[in-house]
N, C-alpha and C positions, 0 to 999 in steps of 0.2 A: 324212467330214464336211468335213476342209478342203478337197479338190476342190470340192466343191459350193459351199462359199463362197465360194475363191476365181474358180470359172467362174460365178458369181452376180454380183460383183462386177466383176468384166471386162465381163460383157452389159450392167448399167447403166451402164458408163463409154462401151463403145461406142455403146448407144442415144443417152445423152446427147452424144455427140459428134457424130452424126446430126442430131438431133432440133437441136441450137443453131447447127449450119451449114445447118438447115433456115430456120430462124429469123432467120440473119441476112439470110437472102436475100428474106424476107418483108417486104413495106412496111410494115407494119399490126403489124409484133410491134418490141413496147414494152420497153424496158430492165428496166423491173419485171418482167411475164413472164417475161424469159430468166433473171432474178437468184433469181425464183421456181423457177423449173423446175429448176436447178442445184441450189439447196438444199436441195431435192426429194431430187435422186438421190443426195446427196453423206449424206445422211441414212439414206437406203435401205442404202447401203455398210456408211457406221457401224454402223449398226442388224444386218447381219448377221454383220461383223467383234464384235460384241459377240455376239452369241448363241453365235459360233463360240469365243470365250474361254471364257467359261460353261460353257459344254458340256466344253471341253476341262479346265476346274479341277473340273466335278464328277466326272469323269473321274479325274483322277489323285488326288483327293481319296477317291474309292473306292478306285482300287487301295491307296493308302496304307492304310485300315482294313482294304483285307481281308489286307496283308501284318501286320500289327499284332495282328489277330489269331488267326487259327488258324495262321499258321507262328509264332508268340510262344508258343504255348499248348505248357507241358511236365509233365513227371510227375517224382515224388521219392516213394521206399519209403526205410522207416524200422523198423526190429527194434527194439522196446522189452522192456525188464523183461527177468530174467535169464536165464543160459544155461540150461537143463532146465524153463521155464516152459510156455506153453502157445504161445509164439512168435509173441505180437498185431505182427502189420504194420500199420504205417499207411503208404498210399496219399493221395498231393497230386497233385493236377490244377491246377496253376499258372494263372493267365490275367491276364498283364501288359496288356491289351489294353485300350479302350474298349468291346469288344463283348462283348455277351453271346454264350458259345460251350456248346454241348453234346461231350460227349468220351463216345464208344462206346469202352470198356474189357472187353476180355476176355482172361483170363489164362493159360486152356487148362492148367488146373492136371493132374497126373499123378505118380501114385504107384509106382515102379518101372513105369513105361511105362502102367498105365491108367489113364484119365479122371475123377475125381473132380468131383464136383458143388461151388459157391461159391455165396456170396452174387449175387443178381441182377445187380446193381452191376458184378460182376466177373466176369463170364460173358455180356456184351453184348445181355440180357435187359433190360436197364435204362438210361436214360442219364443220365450227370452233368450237372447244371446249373451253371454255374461264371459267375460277374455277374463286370460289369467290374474286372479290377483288384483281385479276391480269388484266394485257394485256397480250394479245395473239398476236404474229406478223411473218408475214412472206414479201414477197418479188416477184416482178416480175422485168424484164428488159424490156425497150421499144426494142432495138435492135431486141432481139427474136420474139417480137410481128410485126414487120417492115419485118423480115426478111421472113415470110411467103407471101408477095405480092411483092417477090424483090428487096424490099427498105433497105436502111441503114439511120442509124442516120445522118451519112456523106452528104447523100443526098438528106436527108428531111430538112437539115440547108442549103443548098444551094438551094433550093425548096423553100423554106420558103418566104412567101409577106404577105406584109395586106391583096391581095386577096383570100389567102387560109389557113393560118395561124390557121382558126377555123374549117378546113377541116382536115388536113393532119392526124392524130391521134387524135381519140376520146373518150369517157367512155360514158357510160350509166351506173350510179351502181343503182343498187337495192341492198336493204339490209335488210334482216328478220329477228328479234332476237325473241328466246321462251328460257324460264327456266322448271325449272323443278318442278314448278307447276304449265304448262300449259298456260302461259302466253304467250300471243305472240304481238310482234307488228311488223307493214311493215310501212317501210319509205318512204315516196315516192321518185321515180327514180328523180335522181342528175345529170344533164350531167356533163361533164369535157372536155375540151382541152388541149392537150400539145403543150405550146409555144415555138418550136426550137429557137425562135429568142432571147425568153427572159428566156429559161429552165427553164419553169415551165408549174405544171398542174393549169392549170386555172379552178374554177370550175363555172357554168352559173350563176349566182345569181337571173334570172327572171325564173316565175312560169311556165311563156310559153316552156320557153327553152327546159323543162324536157319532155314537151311532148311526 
C-alpha cells in the first residue's frame, strides 16, 4: 500500500511538472489556470497521503484488538469443598479483551490411562462464549468422572501411593480461543494430575510431560 502511494504521488508531481512547463511556454495559459491545475494535483497528493494513513491506523488498530484479545484470553481451575467430597472443579475462561472470543476446551480426562467421558463443555463438543471483559465458568466433578470405570473418590484415596499417585486421574487440556475478528490461537496441551493424597490438580510443569 505505501508503494503505490508513494509511486502515485511521484507520477502527479512529475505530470504536474510537465504539464506547467508546458503551460509556461503557452501564450494563451493564464496564471489562474496554472494556479488551478497545481491545486488540482497538490490535492490529488493530499488525498492519497490521507487514505494511505487511514489504511495504515485501521491497520494497526486491528492488529492491537486481535493481540488484546485471544493471546489475553486465559484459563483458572479451582478445587472447592472438602477433601473426600465429590471434588467440584470450577473451570474460568478469562477474557480481559474488547472482543467477544469463543474458547474450544477439552480436557482428555483418563482414569488410570482410559478415556472417560465429561461434560460437553469440556470435551470440545461445545464452545464457550466469553463477552468482553468477563469470565465465563462452569464446573465438573471428579466423582462423576471416577464413577464411569467403577471407582470412587473413597477409593482412589485409599488407592492412592507415590507409585500411582500420577496415574490414577489425569487431564490433557487443549485449549483454543478465536474472537470475532478471526483471531485464533491454540495453546499447547497442558497435562494435569489429581493428587488424592494431597487434593489437588497438579499440573506437569516439564515440556516433555505434554507430549
Amino acid at each position: 500500500m505505501k508503494r503505490i502511494a508513494v509511486g502515485f504521488a511521484i507520477s502527479v508531481v512529475v505530470l504536474a511538472t510537465v504539464v506547467t512547463a508546458g503551460a509556461l511556454r503557452a501564450p494563451n495559459t493564464t496564471a489562474l489556470d496554472l494556479g488551478s491545475f497545481l491545486v488540482l494535483a497538490l490535492t490529488l497528493v493530499i488525498l492519497v497521503w490521507y487514505a494511505y494513513d487511514t489504511n495504515s491506523i485501521a491497520r494497526v488498530t486491528r492488529d492491537r484488538w486481535i493481540r488484546e484479545g485471544v493471546l489475553t484470553t486465559t484459563y483458572s481451575m479451582e478445587l472447592i469443598g472438602k477433601k473426600g467430597d465429590v471434588g467440584r472443579t470450577l473451570v474460568r475462561i478469562h477474557n480481559p479483551s474488547t472482543l467477544v472470543v469463543r474458547a474450544k476446551v477439552n480436557f482428555n480426562f483418563r482414569v488410570y490411562g482410559e478415556s472417560v467421558d465429561s461434560k460437553t463443555l469440556y470435551d470440545s463438543k461445545e464452545l464457550w462464549l466469553v463477552f468482553p471483559q468477563q469470565t465465563s465458568q462452569g464446573w465438573f466433578e471428579i466423582e462423576t468422572l471416577l464413577q464411569q470405570k467403577g471407582k470412587s473418590v473413597a477409593s482412589m484415596m485409599a488407592e492412592c501411593g507415590p507409585a500411582n499417585r500420577e496415574q490414577q486421574l489425569t487431564a490433557r487440556l487443549e485449549l483454543e480461543f478465536s474472537d470475532e475478528l478471526g483471531g485464533i490461537r491454540k495453546l499447547p496441551p497442558r497435562s494435569h494430575y489429581f493428587d488424592f493424597a494431597r487434593w489437588a490438580w497438579i499440573p506437569r510443569l516439564a515440556a516433555g510431560d505434554d507430549a
